[in-house]
N, CA, C and O atoms as a MOPAC input file, in Angstrom:
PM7 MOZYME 1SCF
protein

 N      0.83300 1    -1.17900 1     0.00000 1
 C      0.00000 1     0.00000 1     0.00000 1
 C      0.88100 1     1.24700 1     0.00000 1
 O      1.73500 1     1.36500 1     0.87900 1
 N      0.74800 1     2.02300 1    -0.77600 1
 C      1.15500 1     3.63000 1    -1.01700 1
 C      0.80600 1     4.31300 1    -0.06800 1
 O     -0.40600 1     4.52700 1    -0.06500 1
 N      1.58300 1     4.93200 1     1.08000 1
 C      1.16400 1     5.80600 1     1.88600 1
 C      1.29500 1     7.23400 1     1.29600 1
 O      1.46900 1     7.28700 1     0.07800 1
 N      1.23200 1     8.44600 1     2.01300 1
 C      1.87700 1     9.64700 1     1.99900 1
 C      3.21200 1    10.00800 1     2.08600 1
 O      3.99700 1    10.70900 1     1.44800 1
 N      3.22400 1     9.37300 1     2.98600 1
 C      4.98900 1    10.14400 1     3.25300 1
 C      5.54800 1     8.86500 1     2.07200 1
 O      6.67600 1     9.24800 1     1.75900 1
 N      5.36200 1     8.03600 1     1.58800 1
 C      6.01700 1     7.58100 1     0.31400 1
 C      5.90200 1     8.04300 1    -1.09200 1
 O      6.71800 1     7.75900 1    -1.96900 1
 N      4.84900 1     8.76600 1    -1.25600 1
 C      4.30700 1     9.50900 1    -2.13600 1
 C      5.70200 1    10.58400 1    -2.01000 1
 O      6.79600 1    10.58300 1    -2.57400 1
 N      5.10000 1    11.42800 1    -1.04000 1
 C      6.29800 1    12.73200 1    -0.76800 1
 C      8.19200 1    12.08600 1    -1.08800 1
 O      9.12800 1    12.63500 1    -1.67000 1
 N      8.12100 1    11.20300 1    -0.63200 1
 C      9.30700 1    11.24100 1    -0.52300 1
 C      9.90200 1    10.54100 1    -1.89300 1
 O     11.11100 1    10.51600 1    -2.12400 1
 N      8.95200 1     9.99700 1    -2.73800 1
 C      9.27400 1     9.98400 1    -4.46900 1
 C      9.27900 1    11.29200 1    -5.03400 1
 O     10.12200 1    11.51400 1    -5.90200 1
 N      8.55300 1    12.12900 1    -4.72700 1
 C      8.52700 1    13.81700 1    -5.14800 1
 C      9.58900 1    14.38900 1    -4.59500 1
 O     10.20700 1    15.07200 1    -5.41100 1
 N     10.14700 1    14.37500 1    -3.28200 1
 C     11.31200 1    14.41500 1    -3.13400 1
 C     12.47900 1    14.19800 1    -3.82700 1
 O     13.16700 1    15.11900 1    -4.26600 1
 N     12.72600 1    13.10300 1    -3.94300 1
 C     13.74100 1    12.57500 1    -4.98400 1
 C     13.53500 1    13.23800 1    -6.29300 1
 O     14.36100 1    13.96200 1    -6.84800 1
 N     12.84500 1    13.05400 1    -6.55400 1
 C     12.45400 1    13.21100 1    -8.55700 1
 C     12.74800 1    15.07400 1    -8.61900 1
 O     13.10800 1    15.65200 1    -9.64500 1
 N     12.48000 1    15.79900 1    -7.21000 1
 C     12.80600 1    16.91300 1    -7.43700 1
 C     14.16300 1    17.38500 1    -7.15400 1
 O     14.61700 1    18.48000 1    -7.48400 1
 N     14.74300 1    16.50000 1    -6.54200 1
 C     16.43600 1    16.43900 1    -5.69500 1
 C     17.28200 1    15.85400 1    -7.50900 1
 O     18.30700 1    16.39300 1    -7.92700 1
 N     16.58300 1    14.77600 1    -8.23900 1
 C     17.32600 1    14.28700 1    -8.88800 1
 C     17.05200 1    15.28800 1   -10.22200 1
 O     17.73900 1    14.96500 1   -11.19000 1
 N     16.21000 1    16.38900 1   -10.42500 1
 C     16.35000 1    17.07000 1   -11.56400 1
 C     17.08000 1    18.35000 1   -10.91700 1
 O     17.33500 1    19.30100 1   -11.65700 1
 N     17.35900 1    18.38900 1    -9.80600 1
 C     18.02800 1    20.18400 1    -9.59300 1
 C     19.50400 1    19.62400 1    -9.19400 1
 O     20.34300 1    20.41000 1    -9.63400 1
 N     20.22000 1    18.31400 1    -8.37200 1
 C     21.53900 1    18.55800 1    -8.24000 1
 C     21.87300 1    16.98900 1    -8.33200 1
 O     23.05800 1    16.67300 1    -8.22400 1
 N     20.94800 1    16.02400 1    -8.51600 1
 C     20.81900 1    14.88500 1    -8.94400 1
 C     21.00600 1    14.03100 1    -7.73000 1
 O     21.23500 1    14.59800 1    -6.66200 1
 N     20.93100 1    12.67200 1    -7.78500 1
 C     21.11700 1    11.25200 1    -6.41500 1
 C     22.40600 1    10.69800 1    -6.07300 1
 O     23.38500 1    10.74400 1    -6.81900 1
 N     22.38700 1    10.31600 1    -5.23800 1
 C     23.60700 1     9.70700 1    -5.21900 1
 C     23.01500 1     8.01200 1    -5.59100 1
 O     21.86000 1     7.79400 1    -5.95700 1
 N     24.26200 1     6.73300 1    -5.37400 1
 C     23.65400 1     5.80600 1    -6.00200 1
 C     22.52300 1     5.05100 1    -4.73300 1
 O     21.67500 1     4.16300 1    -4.82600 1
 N     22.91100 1     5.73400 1    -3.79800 1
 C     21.79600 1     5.04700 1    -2.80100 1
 C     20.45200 1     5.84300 1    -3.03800 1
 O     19.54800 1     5.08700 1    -2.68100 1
 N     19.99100 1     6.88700 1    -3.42900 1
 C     18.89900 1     7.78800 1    -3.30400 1
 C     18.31400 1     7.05700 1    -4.83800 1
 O     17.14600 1     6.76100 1    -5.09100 1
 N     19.34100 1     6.91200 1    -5.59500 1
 C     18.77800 1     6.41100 1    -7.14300 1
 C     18.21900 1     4.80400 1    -7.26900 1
 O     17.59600 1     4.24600 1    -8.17300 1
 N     18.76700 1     4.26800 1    -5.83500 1
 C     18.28000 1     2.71200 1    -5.61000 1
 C     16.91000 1     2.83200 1    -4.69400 1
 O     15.98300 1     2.02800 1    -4.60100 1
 N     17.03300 1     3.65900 1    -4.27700 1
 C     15.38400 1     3.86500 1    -3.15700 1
 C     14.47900 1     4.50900 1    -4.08100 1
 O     13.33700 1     4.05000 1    -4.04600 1
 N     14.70400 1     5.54200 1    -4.97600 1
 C     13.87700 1     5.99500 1    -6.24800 1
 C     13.03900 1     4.94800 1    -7.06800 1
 O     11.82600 1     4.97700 1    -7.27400 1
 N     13.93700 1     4.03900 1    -7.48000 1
 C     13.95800 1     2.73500 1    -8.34700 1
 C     12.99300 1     1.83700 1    -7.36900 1
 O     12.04000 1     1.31300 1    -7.94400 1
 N     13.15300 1     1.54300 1    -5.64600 1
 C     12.42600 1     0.71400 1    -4.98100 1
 C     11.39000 1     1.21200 1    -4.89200 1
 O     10.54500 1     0.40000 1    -4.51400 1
 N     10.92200 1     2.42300 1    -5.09900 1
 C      9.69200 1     3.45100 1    -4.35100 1
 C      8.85400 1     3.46500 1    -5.76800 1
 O      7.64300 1     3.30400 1    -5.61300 1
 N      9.27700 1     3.62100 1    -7.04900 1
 C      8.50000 1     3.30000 1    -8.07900 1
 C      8.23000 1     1.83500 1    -8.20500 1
 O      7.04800 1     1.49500 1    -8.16400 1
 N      8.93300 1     1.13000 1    -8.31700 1
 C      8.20300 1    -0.24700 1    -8.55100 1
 C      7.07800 1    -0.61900 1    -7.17800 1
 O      6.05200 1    -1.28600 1    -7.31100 1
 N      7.53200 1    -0.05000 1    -5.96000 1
 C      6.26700 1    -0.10800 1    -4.99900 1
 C      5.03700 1     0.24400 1    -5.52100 1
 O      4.11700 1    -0.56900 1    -5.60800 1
 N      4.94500 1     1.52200 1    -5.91500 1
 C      3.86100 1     2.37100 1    -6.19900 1
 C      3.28200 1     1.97800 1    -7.42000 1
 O      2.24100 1     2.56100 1    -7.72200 1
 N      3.76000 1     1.04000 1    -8.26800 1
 C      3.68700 1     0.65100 1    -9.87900 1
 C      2.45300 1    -0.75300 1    -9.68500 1
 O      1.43600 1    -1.11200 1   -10.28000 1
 N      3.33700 1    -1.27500 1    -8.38000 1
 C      2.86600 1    -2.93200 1    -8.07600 1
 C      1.45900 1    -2.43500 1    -7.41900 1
 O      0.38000 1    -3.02700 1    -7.42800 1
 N      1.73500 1    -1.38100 1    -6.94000 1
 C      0.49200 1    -1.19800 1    -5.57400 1
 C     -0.53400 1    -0.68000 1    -6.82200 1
 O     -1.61400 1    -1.25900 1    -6.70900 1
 N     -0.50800 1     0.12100 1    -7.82500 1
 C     -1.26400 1     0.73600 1    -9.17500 1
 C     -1.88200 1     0.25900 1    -9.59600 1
 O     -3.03300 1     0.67900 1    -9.71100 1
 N     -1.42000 1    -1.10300 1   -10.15900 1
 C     -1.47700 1    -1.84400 1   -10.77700 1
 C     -2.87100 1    -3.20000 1   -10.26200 1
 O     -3.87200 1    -3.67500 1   -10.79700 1
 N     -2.14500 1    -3.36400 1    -8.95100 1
 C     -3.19200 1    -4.47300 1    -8.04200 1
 C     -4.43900 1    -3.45500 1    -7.85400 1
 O     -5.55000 1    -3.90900 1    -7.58100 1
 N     -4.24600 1    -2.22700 1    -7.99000 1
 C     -5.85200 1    -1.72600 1    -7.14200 1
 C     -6.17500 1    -1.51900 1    -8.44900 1
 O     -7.27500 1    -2.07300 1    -8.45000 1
 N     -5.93200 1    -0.89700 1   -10.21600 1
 C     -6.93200 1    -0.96300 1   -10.99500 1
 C     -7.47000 1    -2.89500 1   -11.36300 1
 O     -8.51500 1    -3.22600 1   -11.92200 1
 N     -6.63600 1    -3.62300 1   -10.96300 1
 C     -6.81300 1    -5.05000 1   -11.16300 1
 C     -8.32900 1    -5.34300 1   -10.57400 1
 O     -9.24800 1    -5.94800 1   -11.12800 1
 N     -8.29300 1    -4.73100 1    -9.29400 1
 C     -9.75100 1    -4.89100 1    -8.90000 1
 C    -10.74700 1    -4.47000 1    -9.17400 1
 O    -11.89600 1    -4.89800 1    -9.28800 1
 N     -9.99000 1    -3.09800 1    -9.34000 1
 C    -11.63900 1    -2.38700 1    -9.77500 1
 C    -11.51500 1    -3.07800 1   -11.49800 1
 O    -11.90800 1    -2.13600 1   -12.18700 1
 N    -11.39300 1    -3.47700 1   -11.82500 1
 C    -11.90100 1    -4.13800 1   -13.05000 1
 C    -12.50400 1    -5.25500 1   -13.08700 1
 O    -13.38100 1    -5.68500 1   -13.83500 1
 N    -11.58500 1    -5.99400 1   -11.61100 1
 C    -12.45600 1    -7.44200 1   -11.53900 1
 C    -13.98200 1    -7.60900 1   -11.12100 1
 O    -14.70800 1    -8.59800 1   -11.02600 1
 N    -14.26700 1    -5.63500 1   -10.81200 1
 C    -15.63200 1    -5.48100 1    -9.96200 1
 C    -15.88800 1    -5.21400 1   -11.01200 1
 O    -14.70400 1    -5.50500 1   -10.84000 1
 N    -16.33200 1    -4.82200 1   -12.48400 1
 C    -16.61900 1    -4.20100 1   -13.07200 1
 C    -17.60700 1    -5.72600 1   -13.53600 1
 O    -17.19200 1    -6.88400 1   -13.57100 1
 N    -19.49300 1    -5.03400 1   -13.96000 1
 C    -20.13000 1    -6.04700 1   -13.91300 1
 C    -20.81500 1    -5.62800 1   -15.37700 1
 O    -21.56700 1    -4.65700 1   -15.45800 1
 N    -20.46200 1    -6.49600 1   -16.56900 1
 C    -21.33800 1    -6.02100 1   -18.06700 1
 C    -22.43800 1    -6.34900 1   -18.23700 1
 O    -22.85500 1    -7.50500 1   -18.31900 1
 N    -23.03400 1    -5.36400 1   -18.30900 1
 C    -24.73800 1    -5.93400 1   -18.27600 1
 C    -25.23200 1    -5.28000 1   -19.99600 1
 O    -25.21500 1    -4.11800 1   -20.40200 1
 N    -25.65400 1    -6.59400 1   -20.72900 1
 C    -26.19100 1    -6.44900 1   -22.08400 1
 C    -27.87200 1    -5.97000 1   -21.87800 1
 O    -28.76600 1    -6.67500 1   -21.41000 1
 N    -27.94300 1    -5.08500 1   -22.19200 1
 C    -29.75700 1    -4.91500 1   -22.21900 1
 C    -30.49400 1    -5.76800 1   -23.08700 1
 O    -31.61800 1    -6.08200 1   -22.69800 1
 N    -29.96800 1    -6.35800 1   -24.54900 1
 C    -30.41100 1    -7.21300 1   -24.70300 1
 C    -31.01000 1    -8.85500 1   -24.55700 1
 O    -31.98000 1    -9.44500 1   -25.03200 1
 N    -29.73700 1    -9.28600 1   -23.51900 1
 C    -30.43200 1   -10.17000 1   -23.04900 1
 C    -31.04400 1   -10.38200 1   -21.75700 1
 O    -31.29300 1   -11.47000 1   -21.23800 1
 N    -31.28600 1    -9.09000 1   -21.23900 1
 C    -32.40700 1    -8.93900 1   -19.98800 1
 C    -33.16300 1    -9.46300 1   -19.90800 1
 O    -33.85500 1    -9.04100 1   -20.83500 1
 N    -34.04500 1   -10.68300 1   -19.14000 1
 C    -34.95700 1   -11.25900 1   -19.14100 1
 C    -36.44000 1    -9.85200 1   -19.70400 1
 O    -36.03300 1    -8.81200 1   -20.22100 1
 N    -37.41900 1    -9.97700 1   -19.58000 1
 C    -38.22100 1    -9.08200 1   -19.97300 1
 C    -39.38100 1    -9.50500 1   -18.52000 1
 O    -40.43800 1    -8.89000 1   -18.37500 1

């Protein structure tokens, strides 16, 4: 699960790594903190799709 302060602290980085850039440890926690947030993305639209229910009007009973 994606908290806040993991949120922030990818915005952190991404703003540290375009004004004076990472070192290789900040560029390995960057790298861990996106694939978190990618996996965590990923599993919650997974569901809401698996909820998603198609209903044909045509074959509605009458």
């Amino acid at each position: 699960m994606i908290t806040p302060e993991m949120i922030e602290r990818i915005n952190a980085l991404a703003h540290k790594k375009k004004t004076e850039g990472l070192t290789e440890a900040e560029a390995a926690e960057q790298k861990q903190l996106y694939q978190e947030y990618l996996a965590a993305f990923r599993a919650n639209l997974k569901a809401q799709l698996d909820n998603i229910e198609i209903v044909d009007e045509d074959k509605l009973p009458q």
